[in-house]
Every structure is written in C-alpha cells, then in structure tokens.
C-alpha positions in Angstrom: 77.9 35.6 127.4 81.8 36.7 127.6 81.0 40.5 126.7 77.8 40.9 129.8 80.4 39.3 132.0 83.2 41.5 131.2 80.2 44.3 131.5 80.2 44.9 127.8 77.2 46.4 126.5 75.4 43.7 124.1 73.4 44.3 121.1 71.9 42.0 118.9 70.8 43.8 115.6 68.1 42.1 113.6 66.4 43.0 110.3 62.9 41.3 108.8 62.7 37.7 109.7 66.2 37.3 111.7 64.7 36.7 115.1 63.8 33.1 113.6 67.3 32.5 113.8 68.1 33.7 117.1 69.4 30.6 119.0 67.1 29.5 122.1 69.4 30.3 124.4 69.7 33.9 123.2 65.5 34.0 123.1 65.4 33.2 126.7 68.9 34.8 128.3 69.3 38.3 125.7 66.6 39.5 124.3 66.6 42.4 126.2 69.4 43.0 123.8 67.0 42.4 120.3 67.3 45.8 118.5 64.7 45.2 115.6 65.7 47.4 112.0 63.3 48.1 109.5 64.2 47.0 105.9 64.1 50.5 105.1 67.4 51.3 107.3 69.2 48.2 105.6 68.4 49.4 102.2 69.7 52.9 103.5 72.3 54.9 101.0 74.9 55.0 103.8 74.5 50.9 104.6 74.4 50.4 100.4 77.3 52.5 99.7 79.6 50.6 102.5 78.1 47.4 101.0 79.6 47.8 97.7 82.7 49.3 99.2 83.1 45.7 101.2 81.7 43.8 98.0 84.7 45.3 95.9 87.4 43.4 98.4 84.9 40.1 99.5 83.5 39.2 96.2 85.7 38.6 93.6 86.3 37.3 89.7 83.8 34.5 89.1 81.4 35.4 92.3 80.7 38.9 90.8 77.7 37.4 89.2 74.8 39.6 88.7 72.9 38.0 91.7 75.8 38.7 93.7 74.1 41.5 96.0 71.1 39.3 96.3 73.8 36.0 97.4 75.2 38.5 100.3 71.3 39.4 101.3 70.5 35.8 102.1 73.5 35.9 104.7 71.4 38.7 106.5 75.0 40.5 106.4 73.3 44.1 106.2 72.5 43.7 109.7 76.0 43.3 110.8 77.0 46.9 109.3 75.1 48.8 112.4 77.1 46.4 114.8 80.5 47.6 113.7 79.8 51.1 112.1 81.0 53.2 115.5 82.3 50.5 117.4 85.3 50.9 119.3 86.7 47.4 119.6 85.3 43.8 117.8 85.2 40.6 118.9 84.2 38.1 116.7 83.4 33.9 116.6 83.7 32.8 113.0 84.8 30.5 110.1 87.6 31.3 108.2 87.4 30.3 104.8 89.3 28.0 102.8 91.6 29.3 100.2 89.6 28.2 97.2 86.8 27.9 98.6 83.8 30.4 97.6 82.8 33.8 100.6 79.1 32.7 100.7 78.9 29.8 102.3 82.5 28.6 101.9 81.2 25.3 100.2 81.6 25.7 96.2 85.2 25.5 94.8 86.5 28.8 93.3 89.7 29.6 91.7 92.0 29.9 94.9 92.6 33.8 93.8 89.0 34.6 94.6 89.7 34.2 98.4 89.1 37.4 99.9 92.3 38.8 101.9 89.8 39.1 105.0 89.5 35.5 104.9 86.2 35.3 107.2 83.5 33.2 106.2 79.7 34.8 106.1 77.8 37.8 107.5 80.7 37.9 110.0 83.1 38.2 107.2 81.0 41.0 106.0 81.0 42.8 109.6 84.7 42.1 109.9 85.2 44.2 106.5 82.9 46.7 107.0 84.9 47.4 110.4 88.6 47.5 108.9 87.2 49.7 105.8 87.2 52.1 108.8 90.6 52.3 109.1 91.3 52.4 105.0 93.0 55.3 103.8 91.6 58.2 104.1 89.9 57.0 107.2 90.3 56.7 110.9 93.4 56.5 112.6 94.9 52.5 111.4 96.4 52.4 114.6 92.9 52.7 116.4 91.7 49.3 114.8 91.2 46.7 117.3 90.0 43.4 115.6 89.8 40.1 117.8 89.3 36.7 116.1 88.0 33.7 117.2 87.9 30.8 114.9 85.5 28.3 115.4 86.4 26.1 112.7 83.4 26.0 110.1 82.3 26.9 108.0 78.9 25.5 109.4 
C-alpha cells in the first residue's frame, strides 16, 4: 500500500504454488501486480550462483546440512532474488532474528555464532542479502546501497 501511494511501481514476483499464499487483501487490491515465474527461471544459473553466494554468509556451521538448499526452497526465497536484482532502493517489513536463534524459521536454538550478520529472518532475509551482495567488493558503487528496514517483530 505505502509504495502505490508514494507512486512506486509494485511488483509481486511469484514462483509455482506462491499465489496460495498471497494474503486476501493482496488477491483483491494487487494482483494487477502478480508477475508469475516459471520454475525454470528460479532454477536459472544466474539465480543459483547468487544463491550460494548469499548461502555462504546466511547459513552457517551447524545449518550447513546437506538439505540446506532444499530448507531455503521451502521459504520460496528464490522468488525474492528478481525483486532486488536491479532495484534501485529496498524497502522491506521483516523479522529480525534472534542471536542464537536458527535463519529458517528463527525457531530452533543454534550456537549464537551461527547468526548471520544480516540478521533478517526468512525469504526477506534472503532478498535483503541478495541486495547488499550488490554492493560487495568488486561490485557496485557501496555508496549506491539504499536498504530500509522495518521490523515487525516476528519471527511469525
């Protein structure tokens, strides 16, 4: 609602099964918005190379199980790479986790050194990572990164 009435364009990406998902009130009020992606653009080499990128600073120590990648893929988080990949500013409503608390679903105790730096909880975690490995080095221009939080004190 806050980015159509600041005349923002609004997108709402979503891959195989997400629309399930989709509140009510975004059924009936934005899905003129709805972008549906194919599996076959998720599973894409530039979307799976950024993905383990993000994984190397989100999932960490004991959460690097083998089933890690397929943990991440029940968050839907792939989805969340096309909505920050060329964008110009973020805004984001999230959870932040707790230290010691696991990235997932920020419910499972962890050793307190597993909390990843970008401490946001769930696919939005994700998109918040995939949008500041941006600006890592060798990237764009740090000074270009515009990031705006809002916490909405989950996790859910």
């Amino acid at each position: 609602e806050m980015a159509m009435q600041h005349k923002h364009r609004l997108v709402h990406f979503l891959g195989p099964g997400d629309e399930e998902w989709a509140s009510a009130k975004a059924k009936e009020k934005q899905s003129h918005a709805f972008q549906h992606v194919k599996a076959e653009l998720l599973q894409d080499k530039v979307v799976s190379e950024a993905f383990d990128r993000a994984g190397e600073s989100r999932v960490l120590g004991s959460q690097r199980t083998p089933d890690w990648r397929a943990r991440v893929a029940e968050m839907a988080s792939r989805r969340n790479f096309l909505q920050v990949r060329c964008a110009d500013v973020v805004y984001v409503v999230g959870w932040r986790l707790q230290e010691g608390k696991d990235q997932f679903f920020g419910r499972s105790d962890i050793d307190p050194r597993e909390t990843p730096i970008l401490d946001v909880g769930g696919g939005t975690g994700w998109a918040c990572q995939w949008y500041v490995d941006r600006f890592a080095a060798g990237g764009e221009d740090p000074s270009q990164c515009k990031l705006f939080f809002f916490d909405d004190a989950g996790p859910p």
